[in-house]
C-alpha positions in Angstrom: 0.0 0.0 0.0 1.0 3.4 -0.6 0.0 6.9 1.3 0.9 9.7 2.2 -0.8 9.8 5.4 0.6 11.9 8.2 -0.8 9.6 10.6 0.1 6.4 12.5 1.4 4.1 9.4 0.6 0.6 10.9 -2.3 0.3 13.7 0.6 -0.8 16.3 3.1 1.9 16.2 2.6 5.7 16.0 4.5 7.5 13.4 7.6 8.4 16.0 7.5 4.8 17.0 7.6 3.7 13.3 10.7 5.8 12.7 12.5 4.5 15.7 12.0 1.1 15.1 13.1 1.6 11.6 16.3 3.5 12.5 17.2 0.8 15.2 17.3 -2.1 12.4 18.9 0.2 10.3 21.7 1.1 13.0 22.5 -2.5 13.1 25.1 -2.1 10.5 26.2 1.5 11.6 26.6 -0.4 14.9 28.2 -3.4 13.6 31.2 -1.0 11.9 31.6 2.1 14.3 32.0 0.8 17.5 35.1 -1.4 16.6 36.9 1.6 15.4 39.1 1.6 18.7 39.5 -1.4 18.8 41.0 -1.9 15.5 44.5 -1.9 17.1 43.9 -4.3 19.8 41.9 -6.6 17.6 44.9 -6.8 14.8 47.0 -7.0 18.2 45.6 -10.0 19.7 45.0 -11.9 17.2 48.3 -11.7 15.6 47.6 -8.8 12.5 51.3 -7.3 11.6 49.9 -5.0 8.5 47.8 -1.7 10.2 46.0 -1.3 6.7 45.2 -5.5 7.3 42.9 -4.6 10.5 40.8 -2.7 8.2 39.4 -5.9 6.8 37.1 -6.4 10.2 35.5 -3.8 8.5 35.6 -4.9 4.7 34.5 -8.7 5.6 31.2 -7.4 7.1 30.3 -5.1 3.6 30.7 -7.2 1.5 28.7 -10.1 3.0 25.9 -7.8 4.0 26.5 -6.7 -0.1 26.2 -9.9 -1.9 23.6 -11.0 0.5 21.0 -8.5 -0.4 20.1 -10.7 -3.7 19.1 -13.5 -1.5 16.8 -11.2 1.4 14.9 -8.9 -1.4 13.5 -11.9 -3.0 12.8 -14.1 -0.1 10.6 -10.8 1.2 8.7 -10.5 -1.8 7.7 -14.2 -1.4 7.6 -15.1 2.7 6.8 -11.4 3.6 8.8 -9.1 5.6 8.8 -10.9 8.9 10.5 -14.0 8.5 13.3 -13.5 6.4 14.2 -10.4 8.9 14.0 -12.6 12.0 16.0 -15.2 10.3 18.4 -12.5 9.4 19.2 -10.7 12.6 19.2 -14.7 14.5 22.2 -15.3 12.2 23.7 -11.8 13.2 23.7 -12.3 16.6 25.1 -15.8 16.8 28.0 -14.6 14.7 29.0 -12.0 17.6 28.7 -14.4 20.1 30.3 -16.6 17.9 33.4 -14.1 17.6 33.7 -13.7 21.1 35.6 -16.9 21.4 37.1 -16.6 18.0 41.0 -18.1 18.2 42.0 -16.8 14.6 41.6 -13.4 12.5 40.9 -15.6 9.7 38.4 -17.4 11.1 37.3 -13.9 12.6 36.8 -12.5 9.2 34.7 -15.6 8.2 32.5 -15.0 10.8 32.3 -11.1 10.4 31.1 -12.2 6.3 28.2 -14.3 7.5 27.4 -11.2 10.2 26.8 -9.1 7.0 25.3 -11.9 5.6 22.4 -11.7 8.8 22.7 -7.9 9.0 21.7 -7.5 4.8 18.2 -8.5 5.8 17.8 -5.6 8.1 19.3 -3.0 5.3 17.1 -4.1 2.6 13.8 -5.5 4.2 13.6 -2.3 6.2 13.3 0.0 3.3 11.0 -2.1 1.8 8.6 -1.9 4.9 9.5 2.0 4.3 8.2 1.2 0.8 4.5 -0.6 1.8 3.4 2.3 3.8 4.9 5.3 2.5 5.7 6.7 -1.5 6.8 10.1 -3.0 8.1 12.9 -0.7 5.9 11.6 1.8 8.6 8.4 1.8 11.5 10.7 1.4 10.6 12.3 4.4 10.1 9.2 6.1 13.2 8.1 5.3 15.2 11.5 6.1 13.9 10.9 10.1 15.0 7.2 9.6 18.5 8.5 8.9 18.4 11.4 11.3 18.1 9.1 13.9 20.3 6.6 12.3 23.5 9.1 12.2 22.9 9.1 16.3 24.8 5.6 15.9 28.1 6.7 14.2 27.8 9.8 17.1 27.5 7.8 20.3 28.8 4.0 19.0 32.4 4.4 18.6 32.3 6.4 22.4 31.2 2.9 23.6 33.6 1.5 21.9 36.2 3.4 23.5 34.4 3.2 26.7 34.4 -0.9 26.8 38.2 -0.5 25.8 38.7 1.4 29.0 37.1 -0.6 31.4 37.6 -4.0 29.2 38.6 -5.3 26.0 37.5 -5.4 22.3 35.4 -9.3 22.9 33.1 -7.1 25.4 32.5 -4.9 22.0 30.8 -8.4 20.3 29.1 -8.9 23.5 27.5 -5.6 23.1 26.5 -5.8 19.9 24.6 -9.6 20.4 22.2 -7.6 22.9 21.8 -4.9 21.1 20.7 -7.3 18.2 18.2 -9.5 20.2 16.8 -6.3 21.4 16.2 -4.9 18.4 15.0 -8.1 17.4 12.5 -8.5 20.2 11.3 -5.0 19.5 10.3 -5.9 15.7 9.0 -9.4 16.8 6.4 -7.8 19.0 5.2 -4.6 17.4 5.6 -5.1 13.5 3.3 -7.0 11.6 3.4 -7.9 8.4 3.2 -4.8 5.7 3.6 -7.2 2.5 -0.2 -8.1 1.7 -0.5 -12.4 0.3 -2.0 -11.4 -2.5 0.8 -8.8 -3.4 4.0 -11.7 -3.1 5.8 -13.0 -5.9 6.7 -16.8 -6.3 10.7 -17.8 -5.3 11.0 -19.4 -8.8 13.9 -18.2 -11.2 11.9 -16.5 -13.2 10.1 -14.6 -11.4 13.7 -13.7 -9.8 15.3 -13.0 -13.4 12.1 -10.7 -14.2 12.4 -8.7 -11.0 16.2 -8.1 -11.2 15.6 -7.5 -15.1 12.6 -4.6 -14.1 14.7 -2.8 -11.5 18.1 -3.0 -14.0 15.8 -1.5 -16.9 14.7 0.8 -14.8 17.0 3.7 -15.6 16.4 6.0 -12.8 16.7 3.4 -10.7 19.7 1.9 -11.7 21.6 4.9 -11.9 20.2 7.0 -9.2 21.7 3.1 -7.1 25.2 3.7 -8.9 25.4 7.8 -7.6 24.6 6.6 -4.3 27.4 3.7 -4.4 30.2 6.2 -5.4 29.6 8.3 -2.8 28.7 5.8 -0.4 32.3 4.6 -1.3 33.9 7.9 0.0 31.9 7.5 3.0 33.0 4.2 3.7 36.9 5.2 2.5 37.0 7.4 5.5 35.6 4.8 8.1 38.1 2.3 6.6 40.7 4.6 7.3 39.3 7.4 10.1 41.3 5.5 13.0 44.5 6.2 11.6 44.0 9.6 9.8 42.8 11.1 13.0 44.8 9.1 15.5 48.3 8.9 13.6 48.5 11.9 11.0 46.4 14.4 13.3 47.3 13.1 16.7 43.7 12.8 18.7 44.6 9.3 20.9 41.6 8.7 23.2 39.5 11.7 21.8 39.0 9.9 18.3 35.7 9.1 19.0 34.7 12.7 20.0 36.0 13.8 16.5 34.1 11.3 14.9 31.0 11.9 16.8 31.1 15.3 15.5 31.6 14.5 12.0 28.4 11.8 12.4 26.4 14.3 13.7 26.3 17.1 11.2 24.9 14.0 8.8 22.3 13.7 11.3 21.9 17.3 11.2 21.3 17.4 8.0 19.4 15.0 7.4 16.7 16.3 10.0 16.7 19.5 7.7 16.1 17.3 4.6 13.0 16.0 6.2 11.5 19.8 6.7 13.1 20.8 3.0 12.1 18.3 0.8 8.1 18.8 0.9 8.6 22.4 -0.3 11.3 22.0 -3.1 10.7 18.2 -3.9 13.5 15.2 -4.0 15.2 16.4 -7.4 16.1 20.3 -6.6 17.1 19.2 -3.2 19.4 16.5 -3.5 20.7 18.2 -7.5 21.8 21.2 -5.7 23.3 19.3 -2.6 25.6 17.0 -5.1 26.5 20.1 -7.1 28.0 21.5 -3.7 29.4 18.1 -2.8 31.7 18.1 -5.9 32.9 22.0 -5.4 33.8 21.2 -1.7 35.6 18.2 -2.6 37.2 20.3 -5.6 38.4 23.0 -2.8 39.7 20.0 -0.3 41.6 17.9 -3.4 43.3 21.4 -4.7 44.1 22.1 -1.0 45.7 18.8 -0.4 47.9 19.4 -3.9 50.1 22.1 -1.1 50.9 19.4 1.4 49.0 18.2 4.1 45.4 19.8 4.9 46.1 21.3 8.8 43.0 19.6 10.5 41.2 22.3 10.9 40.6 22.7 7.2 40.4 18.9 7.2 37.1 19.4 9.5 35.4 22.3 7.6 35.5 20.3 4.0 34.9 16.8 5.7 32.0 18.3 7.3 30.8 20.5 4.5 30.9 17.1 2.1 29.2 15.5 4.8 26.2 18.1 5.4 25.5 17.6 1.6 26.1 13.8 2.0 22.8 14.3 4.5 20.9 15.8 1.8 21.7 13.5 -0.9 21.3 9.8 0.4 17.8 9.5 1.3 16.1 11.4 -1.5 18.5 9.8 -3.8 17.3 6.6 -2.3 13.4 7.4 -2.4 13.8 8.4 -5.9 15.5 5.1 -7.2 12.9 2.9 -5.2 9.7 4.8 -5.9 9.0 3.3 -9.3 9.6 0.3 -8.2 6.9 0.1 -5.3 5.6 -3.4 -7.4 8.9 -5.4 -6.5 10.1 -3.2 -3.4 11.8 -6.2 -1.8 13.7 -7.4 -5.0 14.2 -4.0 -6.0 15.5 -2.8 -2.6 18.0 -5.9 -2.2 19.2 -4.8 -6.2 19.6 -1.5 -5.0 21.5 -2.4 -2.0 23.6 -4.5 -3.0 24.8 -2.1 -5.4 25.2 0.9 -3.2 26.8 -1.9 -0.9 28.9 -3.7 -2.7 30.3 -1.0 -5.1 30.3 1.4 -2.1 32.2 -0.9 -0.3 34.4 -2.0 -2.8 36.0 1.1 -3.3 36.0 2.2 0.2 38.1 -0.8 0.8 40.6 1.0 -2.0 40.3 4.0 -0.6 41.0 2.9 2.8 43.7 0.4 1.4 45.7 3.4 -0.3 46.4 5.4 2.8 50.3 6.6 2.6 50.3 8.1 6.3 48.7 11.4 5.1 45.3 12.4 4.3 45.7 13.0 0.8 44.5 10.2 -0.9 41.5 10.6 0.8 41.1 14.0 -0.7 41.3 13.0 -4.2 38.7 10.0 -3.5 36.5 12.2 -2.4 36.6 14.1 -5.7 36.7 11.1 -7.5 33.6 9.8 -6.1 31.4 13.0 -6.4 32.3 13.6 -10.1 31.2 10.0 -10.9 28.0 10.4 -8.7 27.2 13.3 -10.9 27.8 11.5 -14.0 25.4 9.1 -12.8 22.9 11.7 -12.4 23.6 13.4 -15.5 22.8 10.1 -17.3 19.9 9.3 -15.8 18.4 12.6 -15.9 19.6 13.1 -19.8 21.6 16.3 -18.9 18.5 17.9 -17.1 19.0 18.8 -13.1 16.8 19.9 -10.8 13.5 19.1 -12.1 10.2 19.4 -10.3 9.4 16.0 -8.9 5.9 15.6 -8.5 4.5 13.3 -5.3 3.8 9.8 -6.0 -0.3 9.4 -5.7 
């Protein structure tokens, strides 16, 4: 179903409560990433990790099996509903921490950190397809704006915890953490979500059926691309969490007040993010998030030509992160109700397509972002403007040279 009522979206949960509850299963990945941060170093210590840029693959492990397995959750959604396949998703998630807790080897570490992603995909696509049932046009993108608002409180407050369990513990407590926080959130969607995906609206779990959905949201060419401009960027994003604990701790010297930094930096997305929800019912999805990207590629311009003179003093470092950031706020989720919003038909296919683009891709090159830091912050510069010039492109191309068009409401 599709409305744009301002009212409570499901008979069990008021509108506030149906945004929480969505940003909680969201936060499971944000969660799952941002509070290991400082315990990178004792991680790679423990269990035996000479290369620095090595420990970074606690992080990689985790994207790319929540990436690849995306394909398998969208489907199984559109054909058991949203219920089960989330439930099933976020039991595998927490028996991988508790799993890791007693882990003896980074390799074996790693393999259980892929099949963590693997549980955690199901909350990253089957969340926005619940989004999806109840909500379409700006109505959705505002939706999903408070979603990420309180999201970004994750990336504020979770690496703090991190470095609070590392004070008073060490980094197996940080797993420990994260299996309550997933049976939690767990119990929480077990008891006040019901099912949003109507019988009559499922689609068989044949091959076919598959093959036609992926084939609808691939053809699709807003879609498609609008999922490839979100990846790029995505892929800065996750460049800098790949590499924020030695940037800030080595190159700009921060020690135990990395997390306060970071925090920070989190928080102007959230910022952000809250203003997109009050912005985008007066100027619509396109003008919005157009005009956002636009400034996202000048800012990164100003930072790459900046970092052509030597190293950025951090105090310039903060102004462009968190200018590229503020626009990152007001790109991501009308770029993402725009690319699911013709799609409402196949949401759960066409949100585990989507994902697994923005995931995977995104991933992918954060990993060579991450992976090609020299001990200075300049790589990261020119990634950045990498990123938002091929995220325009994107746009460009699916918009045939035409930005910031009036997007009318879906009906």
């Amino acid at each position: 179903m599709t409305t744009t009522s301002e009212t409570a979206p499901l008979p069990t949960l008021s509108k506030t409560q149906f945004v929480a509850l969505m940003a909680m299963l969201m936060s499971i990945n944000a969660i799952s990433i941002d509070i290991m941060l400082p315990g990178l170093q004792q991680i790679g210590a423990s269990l035996g990790v000479a290369d620095e840029n090595e420990r970074q693959l606690v992080i990689s492990t985790y994207m790319i099996g929540m990436g690849f397995a995306q394909l398998l959750f969208g489907p199984l959604s559109d054909r058991f509903g949203r219920r089960l396949p989330l439930l099933a998703g976020l039991g595998l998630y927490c028996a991988c921490a508790l799993a890791i807790v007693f882990v003896p080897s980074f390799g074996l570490m790693l393999a259980l950190r892929f099949l963590q992603g693997v549980g955690a995909s199901a909350t990253r696509v089957i969340t926005v397809s619940i989004v999806r049932d109840v909500y379409g046009g700006r109505m959705m993108a505002e939706i999903m704006s408070l979603i990420m608002m309180v999201f970004m409180v994750i990336p504020v407050i979770a690496p703090s915890i991190g470095q609070l369990i590392m004070l008073f513990g060490e980094w197996h407590l940080i797993f420990v953490f994260i299996f309550i926080f997933g049976l939690v959130v767990a119990g929480l969607f077990a008891w006040h979500v019901p099912e949003t995906l109507p019988a009559e609206n499922r689609r068989p779990f044949t091959f076919s059926s598959i093959a036609a959905a992926f084939a609808i949201v691939i053809g699709n060419r807003i879609a498609f691309l609008y999922a490839l401009a979100i990846a790029f960027i995505f892929g800065g994003l996750f460049g800098f969490i790949n590499s924020a604990q030695q940037l800030l701790v080595d190159v700009y010297g921060f020690g135990v007040y990395f997390p306060v930094v970071f925090a920070a930096f989190a928080g102007l997305m959230a910022v952000a993010s809250f203003a997109n929800s009050r912005l985008v019912q007066r100027f619509g999805m396109r003008r919005l998030s157009h005009a956002a990207l636009i400034g996202f590629c000048l800012v990164c311009l100003a930072w790459a030509l900046t970092a052509l003179f030597g190293e950025v003093p951090f105090w310039l470092f903060a102004v462009y992160y968190m200018l590229a950031m503020f626009q990152f706020g007001l790109i991501g989720p009308n770029f993402n109700a725009m690319a699911m919003e013709p799609l409402g038909h196949v949401a759960g296919t066409a949100s585990s397509v989507l994902g697994f683009t923005q995931t995977v891709l995104g991933g992918f090159i954060g990993a060579l972002i991450g992976q090609a830091f020299d001990g200075t912050g300049t790589p990261l510069a020119f990634s950045f403007l990498i990123v938002a010039i091929a995220a325009l492109a994107m746009v460009l191309i699916a918009e045939r040279g035409r930005l910031m068009r009036p997007h009318l409401a879906a009906s």
